[in-house]
C-alpha positions as CSV (number, residue, x, y, z in Angstrom):
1,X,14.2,15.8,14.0
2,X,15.4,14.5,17.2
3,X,19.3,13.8,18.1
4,X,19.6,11.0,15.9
5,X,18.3,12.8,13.3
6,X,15.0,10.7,12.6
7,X,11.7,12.5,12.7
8,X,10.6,12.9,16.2
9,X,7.7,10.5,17.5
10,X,5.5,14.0,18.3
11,X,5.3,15.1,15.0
12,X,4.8,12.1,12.9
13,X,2.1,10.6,15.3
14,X,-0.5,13.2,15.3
15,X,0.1,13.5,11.4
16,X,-0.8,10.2,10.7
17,X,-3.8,9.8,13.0
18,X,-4.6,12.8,12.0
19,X,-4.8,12.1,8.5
20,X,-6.6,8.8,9.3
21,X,-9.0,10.4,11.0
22,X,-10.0,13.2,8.5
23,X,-10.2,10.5,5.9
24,X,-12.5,8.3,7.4
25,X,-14.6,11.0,8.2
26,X,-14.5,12.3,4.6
27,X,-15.4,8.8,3.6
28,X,-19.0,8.8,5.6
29,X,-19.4,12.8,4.0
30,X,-17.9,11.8,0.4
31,X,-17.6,8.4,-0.4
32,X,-16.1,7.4,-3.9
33,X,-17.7,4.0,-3.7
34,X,-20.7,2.5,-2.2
35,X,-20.0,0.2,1.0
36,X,-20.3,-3.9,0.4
37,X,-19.9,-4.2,4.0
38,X,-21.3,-1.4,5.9
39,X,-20.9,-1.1,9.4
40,X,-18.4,-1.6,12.4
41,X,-17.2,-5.2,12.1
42,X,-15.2,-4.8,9.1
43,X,-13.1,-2.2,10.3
44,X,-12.7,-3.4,13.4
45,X,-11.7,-6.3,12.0
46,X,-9.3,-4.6,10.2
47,X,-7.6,-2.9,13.2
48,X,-7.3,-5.9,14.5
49,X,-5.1,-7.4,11.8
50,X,-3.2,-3.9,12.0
51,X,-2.5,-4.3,15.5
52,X,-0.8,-7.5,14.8
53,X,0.7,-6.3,12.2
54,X,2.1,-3.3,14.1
55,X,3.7,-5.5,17.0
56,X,5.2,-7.7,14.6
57,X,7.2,-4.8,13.0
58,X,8.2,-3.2,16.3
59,X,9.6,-7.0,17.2
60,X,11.1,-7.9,13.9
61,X,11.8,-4.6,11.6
62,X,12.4,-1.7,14.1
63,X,15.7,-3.2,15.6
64,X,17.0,-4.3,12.3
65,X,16.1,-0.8,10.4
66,X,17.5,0.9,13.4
67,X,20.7,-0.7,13.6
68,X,21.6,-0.9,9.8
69,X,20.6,2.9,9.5
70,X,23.3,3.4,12.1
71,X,25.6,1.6,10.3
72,X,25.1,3.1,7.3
73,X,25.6,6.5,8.9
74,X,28.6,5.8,10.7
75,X,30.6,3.5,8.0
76,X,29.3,5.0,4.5
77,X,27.6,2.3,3.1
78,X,25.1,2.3,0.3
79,X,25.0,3.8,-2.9
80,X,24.0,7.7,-1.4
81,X,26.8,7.3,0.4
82,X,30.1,6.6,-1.8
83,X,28.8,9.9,-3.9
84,X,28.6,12.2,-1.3
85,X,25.9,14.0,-2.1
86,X,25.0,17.1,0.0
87,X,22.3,16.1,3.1
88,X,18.6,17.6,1.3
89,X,19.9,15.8,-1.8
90,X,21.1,12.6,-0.4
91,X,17.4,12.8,1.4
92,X,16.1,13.2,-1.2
93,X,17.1,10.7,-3.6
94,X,17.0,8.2,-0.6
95,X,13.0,8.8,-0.8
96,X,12.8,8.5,-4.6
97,X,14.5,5.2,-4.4
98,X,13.0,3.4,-1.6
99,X,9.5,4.3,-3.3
100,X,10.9,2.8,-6.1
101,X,12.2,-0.4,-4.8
102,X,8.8,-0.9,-2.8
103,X,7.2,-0.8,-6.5
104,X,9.4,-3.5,-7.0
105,X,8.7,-5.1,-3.8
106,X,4.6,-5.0,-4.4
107,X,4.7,-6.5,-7.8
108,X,6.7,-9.6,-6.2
109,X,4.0,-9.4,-3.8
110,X,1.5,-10.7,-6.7
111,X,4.0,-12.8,-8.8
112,X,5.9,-15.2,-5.5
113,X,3.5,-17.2,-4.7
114,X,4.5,-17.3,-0.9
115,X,4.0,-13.7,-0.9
116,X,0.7,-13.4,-2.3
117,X,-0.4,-15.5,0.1
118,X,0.1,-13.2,2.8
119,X,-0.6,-10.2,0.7
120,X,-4.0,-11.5,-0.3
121,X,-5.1,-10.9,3.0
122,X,-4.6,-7.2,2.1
123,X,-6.8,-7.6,-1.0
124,X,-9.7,-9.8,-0.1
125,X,-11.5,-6.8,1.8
126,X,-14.9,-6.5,0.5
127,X,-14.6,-2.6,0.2
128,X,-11.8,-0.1,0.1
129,X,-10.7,2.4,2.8
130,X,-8.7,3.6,5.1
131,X,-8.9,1.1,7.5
132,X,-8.1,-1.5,4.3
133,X,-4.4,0.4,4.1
134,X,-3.8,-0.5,7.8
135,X,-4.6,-4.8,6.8
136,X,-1.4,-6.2,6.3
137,X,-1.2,-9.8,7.7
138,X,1.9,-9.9,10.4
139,X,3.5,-12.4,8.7
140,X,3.4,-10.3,5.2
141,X,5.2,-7.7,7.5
142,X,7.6,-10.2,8.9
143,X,8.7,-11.6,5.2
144,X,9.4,-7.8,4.4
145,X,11.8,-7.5,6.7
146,X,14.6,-8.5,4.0
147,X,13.9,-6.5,1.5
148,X,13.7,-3.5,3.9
149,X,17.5,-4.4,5.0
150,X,18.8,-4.8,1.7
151,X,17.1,-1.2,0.5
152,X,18.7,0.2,3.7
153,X,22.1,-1.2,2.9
154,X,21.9,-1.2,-1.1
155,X,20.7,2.7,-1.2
156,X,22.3,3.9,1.6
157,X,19.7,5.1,4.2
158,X,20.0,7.1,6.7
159,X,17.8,7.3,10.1
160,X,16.5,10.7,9.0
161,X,15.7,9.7,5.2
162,X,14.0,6.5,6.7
163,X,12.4,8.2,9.3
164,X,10.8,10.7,7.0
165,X,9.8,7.9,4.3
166,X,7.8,5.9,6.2
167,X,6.3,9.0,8.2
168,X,5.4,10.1,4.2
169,X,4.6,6.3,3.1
170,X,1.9,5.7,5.6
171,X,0.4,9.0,5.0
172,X,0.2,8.4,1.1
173,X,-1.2,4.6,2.0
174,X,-3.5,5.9,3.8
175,X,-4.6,8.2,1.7
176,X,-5.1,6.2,-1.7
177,X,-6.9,3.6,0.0
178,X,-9.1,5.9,1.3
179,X,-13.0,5.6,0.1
180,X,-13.0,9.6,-0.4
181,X,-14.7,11.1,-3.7
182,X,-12.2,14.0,-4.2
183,X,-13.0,16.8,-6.7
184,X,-12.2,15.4,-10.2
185,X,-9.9,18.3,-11.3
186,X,-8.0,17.7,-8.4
187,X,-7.6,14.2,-8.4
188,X,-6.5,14.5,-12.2
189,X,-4.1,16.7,-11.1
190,X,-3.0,15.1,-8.1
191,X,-2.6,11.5,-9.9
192,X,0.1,13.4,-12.7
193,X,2.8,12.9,-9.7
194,X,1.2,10.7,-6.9
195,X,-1.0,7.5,-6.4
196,X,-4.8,8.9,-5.6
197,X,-8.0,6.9,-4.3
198,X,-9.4,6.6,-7.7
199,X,-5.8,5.0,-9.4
200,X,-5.6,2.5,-6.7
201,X,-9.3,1.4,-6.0
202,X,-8.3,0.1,-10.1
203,X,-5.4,-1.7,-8.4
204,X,-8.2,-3.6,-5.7
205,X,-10.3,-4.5,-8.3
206,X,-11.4,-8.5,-8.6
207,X,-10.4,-8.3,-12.9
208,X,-7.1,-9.5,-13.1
209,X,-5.9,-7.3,-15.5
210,X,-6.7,-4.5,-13.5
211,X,-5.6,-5.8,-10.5
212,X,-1.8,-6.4,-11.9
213,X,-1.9,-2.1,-12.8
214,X,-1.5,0.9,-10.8
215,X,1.6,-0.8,-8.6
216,X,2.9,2.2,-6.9
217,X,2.6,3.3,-3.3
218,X,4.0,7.0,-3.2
219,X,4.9,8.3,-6.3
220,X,2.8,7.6,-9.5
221,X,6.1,7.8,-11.8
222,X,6.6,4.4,-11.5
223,X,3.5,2.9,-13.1
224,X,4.1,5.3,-15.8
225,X,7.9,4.3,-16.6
226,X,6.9,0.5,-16.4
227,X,3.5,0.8,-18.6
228,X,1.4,-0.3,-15.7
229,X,-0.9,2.7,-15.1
230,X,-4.9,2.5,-15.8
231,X,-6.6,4.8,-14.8
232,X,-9.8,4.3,-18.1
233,X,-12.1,2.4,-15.1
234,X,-14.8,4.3,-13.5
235,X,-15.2,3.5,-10.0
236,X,-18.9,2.6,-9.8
237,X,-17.8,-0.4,-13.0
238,X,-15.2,-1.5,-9.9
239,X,-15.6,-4.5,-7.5
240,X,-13.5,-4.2,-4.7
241,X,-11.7,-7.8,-4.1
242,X,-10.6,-11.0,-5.0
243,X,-12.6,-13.8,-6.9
244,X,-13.4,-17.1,-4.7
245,X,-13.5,-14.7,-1.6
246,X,-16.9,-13.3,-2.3
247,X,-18.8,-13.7,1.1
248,X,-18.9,-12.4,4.1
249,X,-17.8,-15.8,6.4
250,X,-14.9,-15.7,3.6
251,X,-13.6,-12.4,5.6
252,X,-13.6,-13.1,9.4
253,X,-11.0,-12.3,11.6
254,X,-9.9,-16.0,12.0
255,X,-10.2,-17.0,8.8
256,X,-8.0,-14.1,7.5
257,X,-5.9,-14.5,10.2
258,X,-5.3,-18.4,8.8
259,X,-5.5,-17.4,5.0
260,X,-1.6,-17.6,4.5
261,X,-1.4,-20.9,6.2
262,X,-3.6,-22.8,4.3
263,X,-3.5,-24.2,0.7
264,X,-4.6,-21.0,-1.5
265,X,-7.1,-21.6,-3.8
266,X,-5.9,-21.8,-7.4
267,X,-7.0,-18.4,-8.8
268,X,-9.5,-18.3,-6.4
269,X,-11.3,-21.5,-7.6
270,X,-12.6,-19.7,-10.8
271,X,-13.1,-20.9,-13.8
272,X,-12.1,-19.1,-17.6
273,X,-15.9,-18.6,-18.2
274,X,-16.8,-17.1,-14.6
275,X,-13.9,-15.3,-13.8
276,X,-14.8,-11.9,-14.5
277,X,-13.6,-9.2,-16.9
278,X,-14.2,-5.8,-18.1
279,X,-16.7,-5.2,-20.5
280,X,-15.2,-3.3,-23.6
281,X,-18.2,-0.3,-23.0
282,X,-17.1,0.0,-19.0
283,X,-13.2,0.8,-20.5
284,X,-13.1,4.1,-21.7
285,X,-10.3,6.2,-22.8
286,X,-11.0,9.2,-20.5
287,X,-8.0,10.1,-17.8
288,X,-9.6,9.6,-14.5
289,X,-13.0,8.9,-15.0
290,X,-15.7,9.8,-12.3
């Protein structure tokens, strides 16, 4: 931690690029799903929409966070703070309930329809991976910029418990987008307290139904207390996507980049009789299929 109590810049950046490099070479070694779209252009493509993303937050989020954490610090505000909790516990609980209200925040995601316009950017990717969890459009980013005040202001957040939740956030969505076939008995394991590749490559699927499951980001508690959690999909019944965005000229850069600022097409311009669903043999009652 550094003076101000946040988690310093020399720890948190080798973590994460760290992690995102280890996954992405596990995904070449191990992959859980077979590529759509092999090759460079898609995730460069999708660095490209991160960078953006990435300079919009540092021009837009990082003063505002910053300041209101101060605030919060120095004048008590927030829930955390009128109970007085001891510092690992007030930490603590500061975690639990941001990862809670970003639930919250990625189901409006899929239900205001200014939202999902921006956050189907994220979800028309033709495959899943760890480049996918880095392609937010900047202007997705911008409109969260709100809701991150109020949950700063509301819960009470402190530079250090923000600090170490979005250190521990990135790292976890990085990880369950990643395209990584882990060992089942692991990922069973894993999945009993936090969101794995498996639980959220349900989430990207093109069947409605599965897409509106497996909400969470960082803890898998959530899913489980709102009745949202699938996990009866095996990942080679999956198509990564959304429908009406099927091709590959859907996906480029400057046509994603555009996506939010055009008319979206209503449910992806897909009729009741084509739009697809899961066939009743595909949807079995195993936890975690492989």
């Amino acid at each position: 931690m550094n003076k101000q109590g946040k988690l310093a810049g020399w720890l948190s950046a080798p973590l994460i690029f760290g992690a995102f490099a280890v996954l992405f070479w596990l995904e070449k070694r191990r992959p859980l799903r077979r590529e759509v779209e092999p090759g460079p252009n898609r995730p460069g493509r999708n660095l490209a929409i991160a960078a953006l993303g990435a300079a919009a937050l540092q021009i837009t989020e990082r003063p505002v966070t910053e300041m209101l954490t101060r605030l919060v610090e120095r004048r008590g505000w927030g829930l955390l703070k009128r109970v007085s909790l001891p510092r690992p516990f007030e930490i603590g609980l500061a975690l639990i309930l941001l990862d809670y209200t970003l639930y919250i925040w990625h189901v409006l995601t899929h239900r205001v329809p200014i939202l999902w316009r921006y956050h189907l950017v994220h979800h028309i990717d033709l495959d899943l991976d760890t480049s996918t969890a880095l392609r937010f459009h900047f202007g997705e980013l911008i409109l969260s910029v709100p809701w991150r005040a109020a949950q700063i202001l509301l819960i009470g957040v402190s530079p250090a418990a923000l600090s170490l939740w979005q250190t521990a956030l990135l790292l976890s969505i990085i990880f369950h987008h990643s395209n990584v076939r882990m060992p089942i008995n692991l990922e069973r394991t894993l999945s009993r307290l936090f969101v794995t590749p498996r639980m959220h490559g349900i989430h990207h699927s093109v069947i409605e139904e599965e897409t509106n499951s497996n909400w969470s980001s960082g803890l898998a508690i959530w899913d489980r207390l709102h009745g949202t959690l699938k996990l009866n999909v095996a990942q080679d019944e999956i198509t990564i996507g959304v429908p009406g965005y099927r091709g590959s000229d859907e996906v480029k850069l400057s046509k994603v980049l555009a996506l939010p600022f055009r008319e979206p097409r209503p449910s992806g311009e897909v009729s009741d009789h084509d739009r697809p669903v899961r066939r009743d043999s595909a949807m079995k009652e195993d936890y975690l299929l492989r």
